[in-house]
Kinemage of the C-alpha trace (Angstrom):
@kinemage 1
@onewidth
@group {chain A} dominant
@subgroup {mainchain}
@vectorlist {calphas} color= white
{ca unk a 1} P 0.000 0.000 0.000
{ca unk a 2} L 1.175 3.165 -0.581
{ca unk a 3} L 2.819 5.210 2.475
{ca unk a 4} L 0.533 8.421 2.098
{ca unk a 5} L -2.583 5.826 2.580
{ca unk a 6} L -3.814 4.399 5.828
{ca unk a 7} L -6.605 2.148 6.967
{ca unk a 8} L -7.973 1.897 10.325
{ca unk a 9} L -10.816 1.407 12.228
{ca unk a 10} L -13.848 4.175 11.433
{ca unk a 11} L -14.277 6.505 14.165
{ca unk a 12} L -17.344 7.679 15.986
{ca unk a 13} L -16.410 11.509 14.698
{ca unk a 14} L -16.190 10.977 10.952
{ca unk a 15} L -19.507 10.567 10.353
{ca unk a 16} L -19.993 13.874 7.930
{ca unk a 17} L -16.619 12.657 6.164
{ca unk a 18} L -18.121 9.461 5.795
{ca unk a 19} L -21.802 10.287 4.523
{ca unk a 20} L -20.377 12.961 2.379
{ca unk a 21} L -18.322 9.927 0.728
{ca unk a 22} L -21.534 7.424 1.063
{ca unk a 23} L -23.300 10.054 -1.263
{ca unk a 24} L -21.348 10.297 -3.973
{ca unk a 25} L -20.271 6.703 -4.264
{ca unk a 26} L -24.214 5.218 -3.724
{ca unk a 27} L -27.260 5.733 -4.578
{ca unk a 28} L -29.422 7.420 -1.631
{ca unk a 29} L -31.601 4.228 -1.080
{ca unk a 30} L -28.517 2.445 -0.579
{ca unk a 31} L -26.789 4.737 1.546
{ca unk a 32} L -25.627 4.610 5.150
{ca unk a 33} L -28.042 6.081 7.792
{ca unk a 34} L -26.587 7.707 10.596
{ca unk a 35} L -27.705 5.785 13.416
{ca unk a 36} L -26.649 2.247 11.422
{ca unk a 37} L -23.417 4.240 11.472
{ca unk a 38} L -22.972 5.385 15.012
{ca unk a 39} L -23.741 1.655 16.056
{ca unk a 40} L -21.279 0.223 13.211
{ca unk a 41} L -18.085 1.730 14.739
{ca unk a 42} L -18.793 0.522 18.050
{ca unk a 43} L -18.294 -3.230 16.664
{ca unk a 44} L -14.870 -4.658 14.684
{ca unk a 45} L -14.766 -4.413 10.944
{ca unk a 46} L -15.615 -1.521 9.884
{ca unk a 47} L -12.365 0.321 8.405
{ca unk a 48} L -11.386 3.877 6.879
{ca unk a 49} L -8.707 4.683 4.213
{ca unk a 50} L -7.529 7.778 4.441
{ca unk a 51} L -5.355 9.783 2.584
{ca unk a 52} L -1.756 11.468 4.336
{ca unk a 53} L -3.884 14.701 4.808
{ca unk a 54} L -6.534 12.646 6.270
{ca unk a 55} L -9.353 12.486 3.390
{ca unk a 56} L -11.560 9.492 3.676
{ca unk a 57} L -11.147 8.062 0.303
{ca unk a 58} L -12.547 4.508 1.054
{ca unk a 59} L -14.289 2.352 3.249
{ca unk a 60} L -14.930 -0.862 4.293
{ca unk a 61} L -17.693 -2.604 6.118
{ca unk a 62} L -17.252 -6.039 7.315
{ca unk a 63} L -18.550 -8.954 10.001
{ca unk a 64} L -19.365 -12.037 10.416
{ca unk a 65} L -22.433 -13.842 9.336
{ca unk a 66} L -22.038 -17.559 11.505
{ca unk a 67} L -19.371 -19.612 12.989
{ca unk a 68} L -17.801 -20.037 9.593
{ca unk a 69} L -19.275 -17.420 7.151
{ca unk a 70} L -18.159 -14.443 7.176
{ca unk a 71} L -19.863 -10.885 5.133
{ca unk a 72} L -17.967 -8.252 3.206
{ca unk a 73} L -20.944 -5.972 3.960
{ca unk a 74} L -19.600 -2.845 1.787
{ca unk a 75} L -16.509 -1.841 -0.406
{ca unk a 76} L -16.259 1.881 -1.564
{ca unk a 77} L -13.843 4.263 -3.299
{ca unk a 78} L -13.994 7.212 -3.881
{ca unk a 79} L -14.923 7.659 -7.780
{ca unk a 80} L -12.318 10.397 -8.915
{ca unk a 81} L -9.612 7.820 -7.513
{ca unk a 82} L -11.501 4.565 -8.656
{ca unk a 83} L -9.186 1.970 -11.373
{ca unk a 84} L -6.479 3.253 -9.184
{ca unk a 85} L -5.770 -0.117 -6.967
{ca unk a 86} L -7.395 1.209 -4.251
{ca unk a 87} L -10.166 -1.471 -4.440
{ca unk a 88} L -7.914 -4.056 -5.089
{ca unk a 89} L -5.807 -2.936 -1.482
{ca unk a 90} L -8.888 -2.787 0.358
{ca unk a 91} L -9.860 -5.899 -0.618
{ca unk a 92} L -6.773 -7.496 0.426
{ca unk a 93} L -6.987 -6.099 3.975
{ca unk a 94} L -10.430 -7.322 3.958
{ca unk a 95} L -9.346 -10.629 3.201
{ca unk a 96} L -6.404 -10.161 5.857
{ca unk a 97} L -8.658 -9.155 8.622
{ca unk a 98} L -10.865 -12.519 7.505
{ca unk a 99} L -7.799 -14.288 7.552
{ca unk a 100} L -7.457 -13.680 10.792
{ca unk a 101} L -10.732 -14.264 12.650
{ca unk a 102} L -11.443 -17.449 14.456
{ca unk a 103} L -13.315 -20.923 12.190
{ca unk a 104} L -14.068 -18.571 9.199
{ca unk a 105} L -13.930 -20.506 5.869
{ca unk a 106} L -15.962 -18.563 3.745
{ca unk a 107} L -16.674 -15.378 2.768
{ca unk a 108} L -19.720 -13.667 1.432
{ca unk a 109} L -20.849 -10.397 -0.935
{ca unk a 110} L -23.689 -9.041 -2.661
{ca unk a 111} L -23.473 -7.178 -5.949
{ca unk a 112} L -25.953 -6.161 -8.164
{ca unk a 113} L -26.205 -8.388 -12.039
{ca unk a 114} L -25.113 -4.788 -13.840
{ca unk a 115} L -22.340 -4.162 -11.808
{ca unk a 116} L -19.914 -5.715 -13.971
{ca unk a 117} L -16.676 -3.394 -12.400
{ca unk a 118} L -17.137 -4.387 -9.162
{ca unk a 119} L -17.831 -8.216 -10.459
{ca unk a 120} L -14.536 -7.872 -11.842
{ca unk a 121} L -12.368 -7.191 -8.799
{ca unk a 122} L -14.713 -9.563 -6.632
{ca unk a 123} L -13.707 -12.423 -9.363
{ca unk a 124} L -9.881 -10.991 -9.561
{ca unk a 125} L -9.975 -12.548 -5.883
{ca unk a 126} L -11.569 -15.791 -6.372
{ca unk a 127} L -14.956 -15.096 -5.522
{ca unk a 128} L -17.638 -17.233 -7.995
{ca unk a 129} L -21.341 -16.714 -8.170
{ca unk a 130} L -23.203 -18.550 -5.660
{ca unk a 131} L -26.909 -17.393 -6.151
{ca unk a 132} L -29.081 -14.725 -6.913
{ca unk a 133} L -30.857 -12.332 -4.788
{ca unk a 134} L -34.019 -9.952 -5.138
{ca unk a 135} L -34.596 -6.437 -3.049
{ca unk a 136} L -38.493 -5.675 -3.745
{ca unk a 137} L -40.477 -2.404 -2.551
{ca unk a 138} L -43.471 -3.437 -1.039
{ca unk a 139} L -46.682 -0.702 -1.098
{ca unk a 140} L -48.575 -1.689 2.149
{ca unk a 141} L -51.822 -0.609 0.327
{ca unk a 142} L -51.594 -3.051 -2.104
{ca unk a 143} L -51.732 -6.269 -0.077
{ca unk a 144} L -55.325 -8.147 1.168
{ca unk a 145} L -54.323 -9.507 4.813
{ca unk a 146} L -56.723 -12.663 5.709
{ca unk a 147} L -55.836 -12.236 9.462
{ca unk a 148} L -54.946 -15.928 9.646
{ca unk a 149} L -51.520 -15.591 10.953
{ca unk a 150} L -49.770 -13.559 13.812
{ca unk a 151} L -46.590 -11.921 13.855
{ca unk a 152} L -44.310 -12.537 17.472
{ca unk a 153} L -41.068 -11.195 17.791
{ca unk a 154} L -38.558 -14.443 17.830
{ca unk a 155} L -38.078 -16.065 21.536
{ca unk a 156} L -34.906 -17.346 22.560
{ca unk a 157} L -36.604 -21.478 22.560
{ca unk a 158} L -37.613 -20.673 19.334
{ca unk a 159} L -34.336 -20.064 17.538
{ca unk a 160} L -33.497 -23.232 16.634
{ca unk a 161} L -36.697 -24.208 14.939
{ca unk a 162} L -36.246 -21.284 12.732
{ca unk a 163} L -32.741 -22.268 11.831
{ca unk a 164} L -34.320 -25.617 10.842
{ca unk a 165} L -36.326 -24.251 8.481
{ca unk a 166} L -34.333 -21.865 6.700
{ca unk a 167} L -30.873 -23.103 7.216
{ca unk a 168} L -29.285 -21.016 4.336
{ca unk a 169} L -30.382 -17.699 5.386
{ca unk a 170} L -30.851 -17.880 9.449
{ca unk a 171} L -28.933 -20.050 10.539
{ca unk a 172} L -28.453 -20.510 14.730
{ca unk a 173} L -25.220 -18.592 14.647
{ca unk a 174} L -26.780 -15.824 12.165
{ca unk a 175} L -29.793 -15.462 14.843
{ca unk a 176} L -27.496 -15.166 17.881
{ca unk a 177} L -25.500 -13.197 16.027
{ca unk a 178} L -28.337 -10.449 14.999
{ca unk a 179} L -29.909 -10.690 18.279
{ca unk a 180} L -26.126 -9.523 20.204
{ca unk a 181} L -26.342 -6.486 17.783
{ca unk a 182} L -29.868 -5.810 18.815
{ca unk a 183} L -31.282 -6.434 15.191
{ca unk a 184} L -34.980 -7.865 15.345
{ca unk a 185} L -35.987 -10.777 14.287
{ca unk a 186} L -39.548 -10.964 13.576
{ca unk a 187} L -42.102 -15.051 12.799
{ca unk a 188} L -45.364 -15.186 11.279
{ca unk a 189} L -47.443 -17.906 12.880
{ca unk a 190} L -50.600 -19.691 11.594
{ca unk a 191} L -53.842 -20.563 13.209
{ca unk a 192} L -52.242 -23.602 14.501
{ca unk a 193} L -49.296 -21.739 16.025
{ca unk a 194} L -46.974 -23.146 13.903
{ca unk a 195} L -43.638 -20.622 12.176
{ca unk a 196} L -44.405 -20.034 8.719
{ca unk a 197} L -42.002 -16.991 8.228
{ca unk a 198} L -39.203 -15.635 9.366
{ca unk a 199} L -37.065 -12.347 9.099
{ca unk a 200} L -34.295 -10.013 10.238
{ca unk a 201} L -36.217 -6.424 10.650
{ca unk a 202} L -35.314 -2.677 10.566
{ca unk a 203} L -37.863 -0.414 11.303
{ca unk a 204} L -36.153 2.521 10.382
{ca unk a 205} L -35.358 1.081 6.730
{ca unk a 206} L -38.147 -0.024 6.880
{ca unk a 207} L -37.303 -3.742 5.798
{ca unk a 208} L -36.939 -7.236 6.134
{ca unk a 209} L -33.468 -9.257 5.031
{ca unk a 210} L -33.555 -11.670 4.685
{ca unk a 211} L -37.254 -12.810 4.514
{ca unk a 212} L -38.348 -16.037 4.384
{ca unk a 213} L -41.744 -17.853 3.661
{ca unk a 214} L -42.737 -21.791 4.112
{ca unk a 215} L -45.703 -20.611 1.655
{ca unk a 216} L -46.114 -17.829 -0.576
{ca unk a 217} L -50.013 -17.878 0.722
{ca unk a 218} L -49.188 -15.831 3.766
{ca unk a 219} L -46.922 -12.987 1.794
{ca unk a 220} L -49.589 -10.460 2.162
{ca unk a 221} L -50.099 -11.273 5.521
{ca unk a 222} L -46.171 -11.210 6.810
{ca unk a 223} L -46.019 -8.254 5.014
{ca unk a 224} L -48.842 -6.420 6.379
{ca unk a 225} L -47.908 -7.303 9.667
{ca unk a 226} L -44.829 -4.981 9.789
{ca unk a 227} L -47.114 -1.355 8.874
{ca unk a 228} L -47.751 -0.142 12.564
{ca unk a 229} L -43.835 -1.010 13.316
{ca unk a 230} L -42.575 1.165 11.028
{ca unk a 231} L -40.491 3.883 12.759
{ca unk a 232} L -40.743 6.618 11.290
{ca unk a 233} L -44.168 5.251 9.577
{ca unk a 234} L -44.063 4.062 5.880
{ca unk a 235} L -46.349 3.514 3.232
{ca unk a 236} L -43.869 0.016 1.707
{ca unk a 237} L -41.959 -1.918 2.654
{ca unk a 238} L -38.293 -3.288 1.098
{ca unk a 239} L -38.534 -7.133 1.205
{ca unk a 240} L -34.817 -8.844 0.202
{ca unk a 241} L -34.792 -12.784 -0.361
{ca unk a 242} L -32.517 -15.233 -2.153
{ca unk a 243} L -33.100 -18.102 -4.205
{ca unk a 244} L -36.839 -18.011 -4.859
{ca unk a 245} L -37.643 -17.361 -7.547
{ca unk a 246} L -41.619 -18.478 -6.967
{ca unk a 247} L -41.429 -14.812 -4.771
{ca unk a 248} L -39.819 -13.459 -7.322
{ca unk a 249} L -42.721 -13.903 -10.025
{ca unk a 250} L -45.426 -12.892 -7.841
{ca unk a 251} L -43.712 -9.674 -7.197
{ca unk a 252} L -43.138 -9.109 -10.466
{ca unk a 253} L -46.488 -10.369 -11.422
{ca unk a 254} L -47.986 -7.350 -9.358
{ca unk a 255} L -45.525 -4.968 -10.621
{ca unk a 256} L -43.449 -4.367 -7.007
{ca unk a 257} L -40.092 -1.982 -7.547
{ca unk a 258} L -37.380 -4.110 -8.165
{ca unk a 259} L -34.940 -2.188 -6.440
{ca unk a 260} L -31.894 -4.639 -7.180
{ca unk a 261} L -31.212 -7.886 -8.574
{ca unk a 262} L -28.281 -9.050 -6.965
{ca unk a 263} L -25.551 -11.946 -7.538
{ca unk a 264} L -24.288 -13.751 -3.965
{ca unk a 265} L -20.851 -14.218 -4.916
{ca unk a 266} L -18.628 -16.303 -2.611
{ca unk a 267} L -14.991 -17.069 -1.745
{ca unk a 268} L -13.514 -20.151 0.575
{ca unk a 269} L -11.186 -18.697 2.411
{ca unk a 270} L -7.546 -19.847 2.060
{ca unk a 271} L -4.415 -18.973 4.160
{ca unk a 272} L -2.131 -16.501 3.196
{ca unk a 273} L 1.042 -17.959 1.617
Protein backbone atom coordinates (compact mmCIF):
# COMPACT_ATOMS: atom_id res chain seq x y z
CA UNK A 1 0.00 0.00 0.00
CA UNK A 2 1.17 3.16 -0.58
CA UNK A 3 2.82 5.21 2.47
CA UNK A 4 0.53 8.42 2.10
CA UNK A 5 -2.58 5.83 2.58
CA UNK A 6 -3.81 4.40 5.83
CA UNK A 7 -6.61 2.15 6.97
CA UNK A 8 -7.97 1.90 10.32
CA UNK A 9 -10.82 1.41 12.23
CA UNK A 10 -13.85 4.18 11.43
CA UNK A 11 -14.28 6.50 14.16
CA UNK A 12 -17.34 7.68 15.99
CA UNK A 13 -16.41 11.51 14.70
CA UNK A 14 -16.19 10.98 10.95
CA UNK A 15 -19.51 10.57 10.35
CA UNK A 16 -19.99 13.87 7.93
CA UNK A 17 -16.62 12.66 6.16
CA UNK A 18 -18.12 9.46 5.80
CA UNK A 19 -21.80 10.29 4.52
CA UNK A 20 -20.38 12.96 2.38
CA UNK A 21 -18.32 9.93 0.73
CA UNK A 22 -21.53 7.42 1.06
CA UNK A 23 -23.30 10.05 -1.26
CA UNK A 24 -21.35 10.30 -3.97
CA UNK A 25 -20.27 6.70 -4.26
CA UNK A 26 -24.21 5.22 -3.72
CA UNK A 27 -27.26 5.73 -4.58
CA UNK A 28 -29.42 7.42 -1.63
CA UNK A 29 -31.60 4.23 -1.08
CA UNK A 30 -28.52 2.45 -0.58
CA UNK A 31 -26.79 4.74 1.55
CA UNK A 32 -25.63 4.61 5.15
CA UNK A 33 -28.04 6.08 7.79
CA UNK A 34 -26.59 7.71 10.60
CA UNK A 35 -27.70 5.78 13.42
CA UNK A 36 -26.65 2.25 11.42
CA UNK A 37 -23.42 4.24 11.47
CA UNK A 38 -22.97 5.38 15.01
CA UNK A 39 -23.74 1.65 16.06
CA UNK A 40 -21.28 0.22 13.21
CA UNK A 41 -18.09 1.73 14.74
CA UNK A 42 -18.79 0.52 18.05
CA UNK A 43 -18.29 -3.23 16.66
CA UNK A 44 -14.87 -4.66 14.68
CA UNK A 45 -14.77 -4.41 10.94
CA UNK A 46 -15.61 -1.52 9.88
CA UNK A 47 -12.36 0.32 8.41
CA UNK A 48 -11.39 3.88 6.88
CA UNK A 49 -8.71 4.68 4.21
CA UNK A 50 -7.53 7.78 4.44
CA UNK A 51 -5.36 9.78 2.58
CA UNK A 52 -1.76 11.47 4.34
CA UNK A 53 -3.88 14.70 4.81
CA UNK A 54 -6.53 12.65 6.27
CA UNK A 55 -9.35 12.49 3.39
CA UNK A 56 -11.56 9.49 3.68
CA UNK A 57 -11.15 8.06 0.30
CA UNK A 58 -12.55 4.51 1.05
CA UNK A 59 -14.29 2.35 3.25
CA UNK A 60 -14.93 -0.86 4.29
CA UNK A 61 -17.69 -2.60 6.12
CA UNK A 62 -17.25 -6.04 7.31
CA UNK A 63 -18.55 -8.95 10.00
CA UNK A 64 -19.37 -12.04 10.42
CA UNK A 65 -22.43 -13.84 9.34
CA UNK A 66 -22.04 -17.56 11.51
CA UNK A 67 -19.37 -19.61 12.99
CA UNK A 68 -17.80 -20.04 9.59
CA UNK A 69 -19.27 -17.42 7.15
CA UNK A 70 -18.16 -14.44 7.18
CA UNK A 71 -19.86 -10.89 5.13
CA UNK A 72 -17.97 -8.25 3.21
CA UNK A 73 -20.94 -5.97 3.96
CA UNK A 74 -19.60 -2.85 1.79
CA UNK A 75 -16.51 -1.84 -0.41
CA UNK A 76 -16.26 1.88 -1.56
CA UNK A 77 -13.84 4.26 -3.30
CA UNK A 78 -13.99 7.21 -3.88
CA UNK A 79 -14.92 7.66 -7.78
CA UNK A 80 -12.32 10.40 -8.92
CA UNK A 81 -9.61 7.82 -7.51
CA UNK A 82 -11.50 4.56 -8.66
CA UNK A 83 -9.19 1.97 -11.37
CA UNK A 84 -6.48 3.25 -9.18
CA UNK A 85 -5.77 -0.12 -6.97
CA UNK A 86 -7.39 1.21 -4.25
CA UNK A 87 -10.17 -1.47 -4.44
CA UNK A 88 -7.91 -4.06 -5.09
CA UNK A 89 -5.81 -2.94 -1.48
CA UNK A 90 -8.89 -2.79 0.36
CA UNK A 91 -9.86 -5.90 -0.62
CA UNK A 92 -6.77 -7.50 0.43
CA UNK A 93 -6.99 -6.10 3.97
CA UNK A 94 -10.43 -7.32 3.96
CA UNK A 95 -9.35 -10.63 3.20
CA UNK A 96 -6.40 -10.16 5.86
CA UNK A 97 -8.66 -9.15 8.62
CA UNK A 98 -10.86 -12.52 7.50
CA UNK A 99 -7.80 -14.29 7.55
CA UNK A 100 -7.46 -13.68 10.79
CA UNK A 101 -10.73 -14.26 12.65
CA UNK A 102 -11.44 -17.45 14.46
CA UNK A 103 -13.31 -20.92 12.19
CA UNK A 104 -14.07 -18.57 9.20
CA UNK A 105 -13.93 -20.51 5.87
CA UNK A 106 -15.96 -18.56 3.75
CA UNK A 107 -16.67 -15.38 2.77
CA UNK A 108 -19.72 -13.67 1.43
CA UNK A 109 -20.85 -10.40 -0.93
CA UNK A 110 -23.69 -9.04 -2.66
CA UNK A 111 -23.47 -7.18 -5.95
CA UNK A 112 -25.95 -6.16 -8.16
CA UNK A 113 -26.21 -8.39 -12.04
CA UNK A 114 -25.11 -4.79 -13.84
CA UNK A 115 -22.34 -4.16 -11.81
CA UNK A 116 -19.91 -5.71 -13.97
CA UNK A 117 -16.68 -3.39 -12.40
CA UNK A 118 -17.14 -4.39 -9.16
CA UNK A 119 -17.83 -8.22 -10.46
CA UNK A 120 -14.54 -7.87 -11.84
CA UNK A 121 -12.37 -7.19 -8.80
CA UNK A 122 -14.71 -9.56 -6.63
CA UNK A 123 -13.71 -12.42 -9.36
CA UNK A 124 -9.88 -10.99 -9.56
CA UNK A 125 -9.98 -12.55 -5.88
CA UNK A 126 -11.57 -15.79 -6.37
CA UNK A 127 -14.96 -15.10 -5.52
CA UNK A 128 -17.64 -17.23 -7.99
CA UNK A 129 -21.34 -16.71 -8.17
CA UNK A 130 -23.20 -18.55 -5.66
CA UNK A 131 -26.91 -17.39 -6.15
CA UNK A 132 -29.08 -14.73 -6.91
CA UNK A 133 -30.86 -12.33 -4.79
CA UNK A 134 -34.02 -9.95 -5.14
CA UNK A 135 -34.60 -6.44 -3.05
CA UNK A 136 -38.49 -5.68 -3.75
CA UNK A 137 -40.48 -2.40 -2.55
CA UNK A 138 -43.47 -3.44 -1.04
CA UNK A 139 -46.68 -0.70 -1.10
CA UNK A 140 -48.57 -1.69 2.15
CA UNK A 141 -51.82 -0.61 0.33
CA UNK A 142 -51.59 -3.05 -2.10
CA UNK A 143 -51.73 -6.27 -0.08
CA UNK A 144 -55.32 -8.15 1.17
CA UNK A 145 -54.32 -9.51 4.81
CA UNK A 146 -56.72 -12.66 5.71
CA UNK A 147 -55.84 -12.24 9.46
CA UNK A 148 -54.95 -15.93 9.65
CA UNK A 149 -51.52 -15.59 10.95
CA UNK A 150 -49.77 -13.56 13.81
CA UNK A 151 -46.59 -11.92 13.86
CA UNK A 152 -44.31 -12.54 17.47
CA UNK A 153 -41.07 -11.20 17.79
CA UNK A 154 -38.56 -14.44 17.83
CA UNK A 155 -38.08 -16.06 21.54
CA UNK A 156 -34.91 -17.35 22.56
CA UNK A 157 -36.60 -21.48 22.56
CA UNK A 158 -37.61 -20.67 19.33
CA UNK A 159 -34.34 -20.06 17.54
CA UNK A 160 -33.50 -23.23 16.63
CA UNK A 161 -36.70 -24.21 14.94
CA UNK A 162 -36.25 -21.28 12.73
CA UNK A 163 -32.74 -22.27 11.83
CA UNK A 164 -34.32 -25.62 10.84
CA UNK A 165 -36.33 -24.25 8.48
CA UNK A 166 -34.33 -21.87 6.70
CA UNK A 167 -30.87 -23.10 7.22
CA UNK A 168 -29.29 -21.02 4.34
CA UNK A 169 -30.38 -17.70 5.39
CA UNK A 170 -30.85 -17.88 9.45
CA UNK A 171 -28.93 -20.05 10.54
CA UNK A 172 -28.45 -20.51 14.73
CA UNK A 173 -25.22 -18.59 14.65
CA UNK A 174 -26.78 -15.82 12.16
CA UNK A 175 -29.79 -15.46 14.84
CA UNK A 176 -27.50 -15.17 17.88
CA UNK A 177 -25.50 -13.20 16.03
CA UNK A 178 -28.34 -10.45 15.00
CA UNK A 179 -29.91 -10.69 18.28
CA UNK A 180 -26.13 -9.52 20.20
CA UNK A 181 -26.34 -6.49 17.78
CA UNK A 182 -29.87 -5.81 18.82
CA UNK A 183 -31.28 -6.43 15.19
CA UNK A 184 -34.98 -7.86 15.35
CA UNK A 185 -35.99 -10.78 14.29
CA UNK A 186 -39.55 -10.96 13.58
CA UNK A 187 -42.10 -15.05 12.80
CA UNK A 188 -45.36 -15.19 11.28
CA UNK A 189 -47.44 -17.91 12.88
CA UNK A 190 -50.60 -19.69 11.59
CA UNK A 191 -53.84 -20.56 13.21
CA UNK A 192 -52.24 -23.60 14.50
CA UNK A 193 -49.30 -21.74 16.02
CA UNK A 194 -46.97 -23.15 13.90
CA UNK A 195 -43.64 -20.62 12.18
CA UNK A 196 -44.40 -20.03 8.72
CA UNK A 197 -42.00 -16.99 8.23
CA UNK A 198 -39.20 -15.64 9.37
CA UNK A 199 -37.07 -12.35 9.10
CA UNK A 200 -34.30 -10.01 10.24
CA UNK A 201 -36.22 -6.42 10.65
CA UNK A 202 -35.31 -2.68 10.57
CA UNK A 203 -37.86 -0.41 11.30
CA UNK A 204 -36.15 2.52 10.38
CA UNK A 205 -35.36 1.08 6.73
CA UNK A 206 -38.15 -0.02 6.88
CA UNK A 207 -37.30 -3.74 5.80
CA UNK A 208 -36.94 -7.24 6.13
CA UNK A 209 -33.47 -9.26 5.03
CA UNK A 210 -33.55 -11.67 4.68
CA UNK A 211 -37.25 -12.81 4.51
CA UNK A 212 -38.35 -16.04 4.38
CA UNK A 213 -41.74 -17.85 3.66
CA UNK A 214 -42.74 -21.79 4.11
CA UNK A 215 -45.70 -20.61 1.66
CA UNK A 216 -46.11 -17.83 -0.58
CA UNK A 217 -50.01 -17.88 0.72
CA UNK A 218 -49.19 -15.83 3.77
CA UNK A 219 -46.92 -12.99 1.79
CA UNK A 220 -49.59 -10.46 2.16
CA UNK A 221 -50.10 -11.27 5.52
CA UNK A 222 -46.17 -11.21 6.81
CA UNK A 223 -46.02 -8.25 5.01
CA UNK A 224 -48.84 -6.42 6.38
CA UNK A 225 -47.91 -7.30 9.67
CA UNK A 226 -44.83 -4.98 9.79
CA UNK A 227 -47.11 -1.36 8.87
CA UNK A 228 -47.75 -0.14 12.56
CA UNK A 229 -43.83 -1.01 13.32
CA UNK A 230 -42.58 1.16 11.03
CA UNK A 231 -40.49 3.88 12.76
CA UNK A 232 -40.74 6.62 11.29
CA UNK A 233 -44.17 5.25 9.58
CA UNK A 234 -44.06 4.06 5.88
CA UNK A 235 -46.35 3.51 3.23
CA UNK A 236 -43.87 0.02 1.71
CA UNK A 237 -41.96 -1.92 2.65
CA UNK A 238 -38.29 -3.29 1.10
CA UNK A 239 -38.53 -7.13 1.20
CA UNK A 240 -34.82 -8.84 0.20
CA UNK A 241 -34.79 -12.78 -0.36
CA UNK A 242 -32.52 -15.23 -2.15
CA UNK A 243 -33.10 -18.10 -4.21
CA UNK A 244 -36.84 -18.01 -4.86
CA UNK A 245 -37.64 -17.36 -7.55
CA UNK A 246 -41.62 -18.48 -6.97
CA UNK A 247 -41.43 -14.81 -4.77
CA UNK A 248 -39.82 -13.46 -7.32
CA UNK A 249 -42.72 -13.90 -10.03
CA UNK A 250 -45.43 -12.89 -7.84
CA UNK A 251 -43.71 -9.67 -7.20
CA UNK A 252 -43.14 -9.11 -10.47
CA UNK A 253 -46.49 -10.37 -11.42
CA UNK A 254 -47.99 -7.35 -9.36
CA UNK A 255 -45.52 -4.97 -10.62
CA UNK A 256 -43.45 -4.37 -7.01
CA UNK A 257 -40.09 -1.98 -7.55
CA UNK A 258 -37.38 -4.11 -8.16
CA UNK A 259 -34.94 -2.19 -6.44
CA UNK A 260 -31.89 -4.64 -7.18
CA UNK A 261 -31.21 -7.89 -8.57
CA UNK A 262 -28.28 -9.05 -6.97
CA UNK A 263 -25.55 -11.95 -7.54
CA UNK A 264 -24.29 -13.75 -3.96
CA UNK A 265 -20.85 -14.22 -4.92
CA UNK A 266 -18.63 -16.30 -2.61
CA UNK A 267 -14.99 -17.07 -1.75
CA UNK A 268 -13.51 -20.15 0.57
CA UNK A 269 -11.19 -18.70 2.41
CA UNK A 270 -7.55 -19.85 2.06
CA UNK A 271 -4.41 -18.97 4.16
CA UNK A 272 -2.13 -16.50 3.20
CA UNK A 273 1.04 -17.96 1.62
Amino acid sequence: MPEHLKIRPMQNDEWVMFHQLDCAIFEEDDQVREEYFHQRVQKPGFFAMKSQDGDLIGYLILGRFSDEIAHLGRIGVQKSMQSQGLGSQLMEYALDWFRKQEGITVVRLYTQIDNLHAQVLYKKFGFKVSGHTWHYFVPFRSLQASRDYSLHEAQPNEFQTIANLFPASLPLQAIQNYIKGEQLIYILKDSSNCIVGACRFTPSFPGCFPFELTDLSCFDDFVRAFQPLCDPPSDLLRITFHENQNLASLCETRGYHLHHKLFQMQLILSKKK
